[in-house]
Each structure stands twice: as structure tokens, then as C-alpha cells.
N, C-alpha and C positions, 0 to 999 in steps of 0.2 A: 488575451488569455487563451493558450493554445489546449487545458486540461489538465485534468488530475490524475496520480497513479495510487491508485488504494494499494494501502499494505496487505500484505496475506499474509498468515501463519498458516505453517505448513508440519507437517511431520514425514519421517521419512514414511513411505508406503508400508512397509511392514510393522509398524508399531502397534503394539494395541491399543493406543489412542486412535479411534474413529470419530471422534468427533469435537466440537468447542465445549463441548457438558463433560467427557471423558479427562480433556487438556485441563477444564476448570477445577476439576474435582481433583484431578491430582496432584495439582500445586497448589490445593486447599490443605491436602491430606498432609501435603511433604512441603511446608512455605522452604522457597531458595534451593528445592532441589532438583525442580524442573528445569533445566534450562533453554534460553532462548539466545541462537546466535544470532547477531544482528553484521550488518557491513561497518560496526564502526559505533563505540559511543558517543553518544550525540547524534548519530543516523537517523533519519528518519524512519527506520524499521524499530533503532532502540527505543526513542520518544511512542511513537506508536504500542510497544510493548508495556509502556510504563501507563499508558492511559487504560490498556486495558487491564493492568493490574491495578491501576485506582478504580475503574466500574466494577469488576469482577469481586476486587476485596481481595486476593492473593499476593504474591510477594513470589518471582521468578526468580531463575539464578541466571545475569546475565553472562553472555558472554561474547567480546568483542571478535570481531575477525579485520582485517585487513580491506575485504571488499566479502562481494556476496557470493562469488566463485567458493573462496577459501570457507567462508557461514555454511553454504550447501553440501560443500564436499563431507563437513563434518556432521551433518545431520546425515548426512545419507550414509557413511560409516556407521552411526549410531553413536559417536562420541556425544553428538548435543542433542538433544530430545525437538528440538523445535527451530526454526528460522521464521523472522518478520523483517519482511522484505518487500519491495515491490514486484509487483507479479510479473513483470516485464524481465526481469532477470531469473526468471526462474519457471515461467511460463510453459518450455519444452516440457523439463522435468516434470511438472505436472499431467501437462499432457501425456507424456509417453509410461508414465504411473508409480514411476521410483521416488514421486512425494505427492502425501495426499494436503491436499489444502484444504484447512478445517472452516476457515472464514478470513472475509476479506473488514477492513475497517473502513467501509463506503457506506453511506449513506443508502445509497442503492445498489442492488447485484449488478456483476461487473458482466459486463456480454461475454467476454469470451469465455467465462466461464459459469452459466447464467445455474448452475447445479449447485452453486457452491454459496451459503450463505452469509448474510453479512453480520459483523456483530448481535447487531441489534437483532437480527432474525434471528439468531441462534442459542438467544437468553441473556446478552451482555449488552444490553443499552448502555447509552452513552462514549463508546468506544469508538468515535469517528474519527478519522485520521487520515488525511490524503496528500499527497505530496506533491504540489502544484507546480505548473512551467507556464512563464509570461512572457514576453519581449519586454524589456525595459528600457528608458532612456534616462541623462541625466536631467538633472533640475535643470527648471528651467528650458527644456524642449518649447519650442510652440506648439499650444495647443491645437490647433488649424493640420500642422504634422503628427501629432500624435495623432489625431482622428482619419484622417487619411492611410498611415500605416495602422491603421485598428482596421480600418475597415477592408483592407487589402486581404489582411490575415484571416480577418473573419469570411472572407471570399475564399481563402484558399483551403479556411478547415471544413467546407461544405464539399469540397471536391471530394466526388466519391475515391478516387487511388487514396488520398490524403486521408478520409475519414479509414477507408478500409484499414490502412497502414497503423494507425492511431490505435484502433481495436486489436490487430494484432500483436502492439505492444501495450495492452491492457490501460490504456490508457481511456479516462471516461470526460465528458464535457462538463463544461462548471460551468456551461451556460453564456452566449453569448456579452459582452459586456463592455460598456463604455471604458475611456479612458477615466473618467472621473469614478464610475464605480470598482474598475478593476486597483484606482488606489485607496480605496475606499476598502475590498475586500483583503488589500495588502495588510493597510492599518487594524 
């Protein structure tokens, strides 16, 4: 299990939405006419939006894009009100402040961005959503090999270049884990 990447929702920097209570309220006020670009229906940013319009109680107006270039471009014009994304794709922008990120759907605050809160801290429990990266093999590997390259990997995600690298693409731990639990966490 190499980690997870929380989705963020973001708005472009200028928006008068400041916050996840501001984004909540106004697609309570107006259901479907908020919109949220995502990289794609069925994305992991869409799915992620949809959970938080099941905790929140709202109803978004989605909108697909091609990837998450084309999602951000249109939020930063102001065409789309919102992007739920992995922060990793969008991560500068943030930084350099032409999108504010309102909250991320992690469980816990993501380090690189440890200002920014997580659903659940920001009044929307329930709204966890991460978008995980494993090594896989087929059925049927030997178990003897799958624990050996577990354990390689697990050596290499402790290397600080490695971990550094991981934080800078906003990516967070899901915790060290067996071959037997990490299909365990699959299922």
C-alpha cells in the first residue's frame, strides 16, 4: 500500500465562497445550481462529490471535464463554481492562491496543506473519500513473494527523498499493511 490522495474541493480564489459552510449553504439555497467540475464521471473527484452531497443533504450540478487541467481551467474562468479533485493535480494552484481549497475528504488534515480542513472538521461528517495506490499482482502470486515485495516497498516508503516526494504530491499513509490485510482493505 503505497497511500492515499484525499480529494479537495476547491473554488477559484476570488469567489465569495470562503468556506465549506459558505459552498454548503449555497447549494442548499440553489440544489443543482452549484456546480462541481470533476476529471470525469465516475472520477474519483465525481464519486467523492456525490458523498458529500449525501452527508451535507444538497444536490450539485455536476460537471464532467476530460481530465483535471480542462476541470480547473474552468473553475478559474469562473464558468464552474467548484472542482473535486485530488490535490496533487492542483496542488501549485492552490499554493500560488488562484484556488482556495475549502476542505479536503481525509480522514485527517493532509500535511501539505495542514490550514485546510477536512470534511468532517468543517461541519460535513461522514464525507471520507481517498483515492488509494497499491502494487498488485495476479491470483495466485506466492504468498512467500508477495511478502517479500511488501516488505521492499514498505522499506522504500520510509526513505525520507520517497516520503518527502509523496507529501509533495499530497499524498498521505494508510498505514503500513500486510499482504493479507491490504486485500482485506481492497474487499
Amino acid at each position: 500500500m503505497f497511500g492515499g490522495a484525499p480529494i479537495v474541493c476547491a473554488v477559484r480564489a476570488g469567489s465569495r465562497i470562503s468556506s465549506l459552510a459558505d459552498y454548503t449553504g449555497a447549494a442548499r439555497g440553489r440544489p443543482e445550481t452549484v456546480s462541481s467540475g470533476t476529471s470525469g464521471a465516475g472520477s474519483m473527484g465525481h464519486l467523492a462529490a456525490l458523498v458529500f452531497e449525501q452527508a451535507a443533504g444538497v444536490k450539485l450540478l455536476h460537471v464532467p471535464f476530460r481530465g483535471a487541467p480542462e476541470a480547473q481551467s474552468a473553475v478559474l474562468s469562473g464558468d464552474t463554481v467548484s472542482i473535486w479533485d485530488t490535490i496533487g493535480a492542483h496542488a501549485a494552484a492552490v499554493r500560488q492562491g488562484s484556488l482556495r481549497a475549502l476542505a479536503f475528504t481525509s480522514a485527517a488534515r493532509v500535511p501539505l496543506f495542514p490550514e485546510v480542513p477536512t470534511m468532517a472538521g468543517a461541519g460535513v461528517p461522514g464525507a471520507v473519500v481517498t483515492n488509494w495506490f497499491l502494487l498488485a499482482a495476479p491470483a495466485g502470486f506466492p504468498a512467500e513473494a508477495a511478502a517479500r515485495v511488501n516488505g521492499v516497498c514498505q522499506d522504500a516508503m520510509r526513505e525520507p527523498a520517497v516520503m518527502e516526494r509523496m507529501g509533495e504530491l499530497g499524498l498521505v499513509s494508510l498505514g503500513a499493511m500486510s499482504p493479507t490485510e491490504i486485500q482485506g482493505f481492497v474487499r
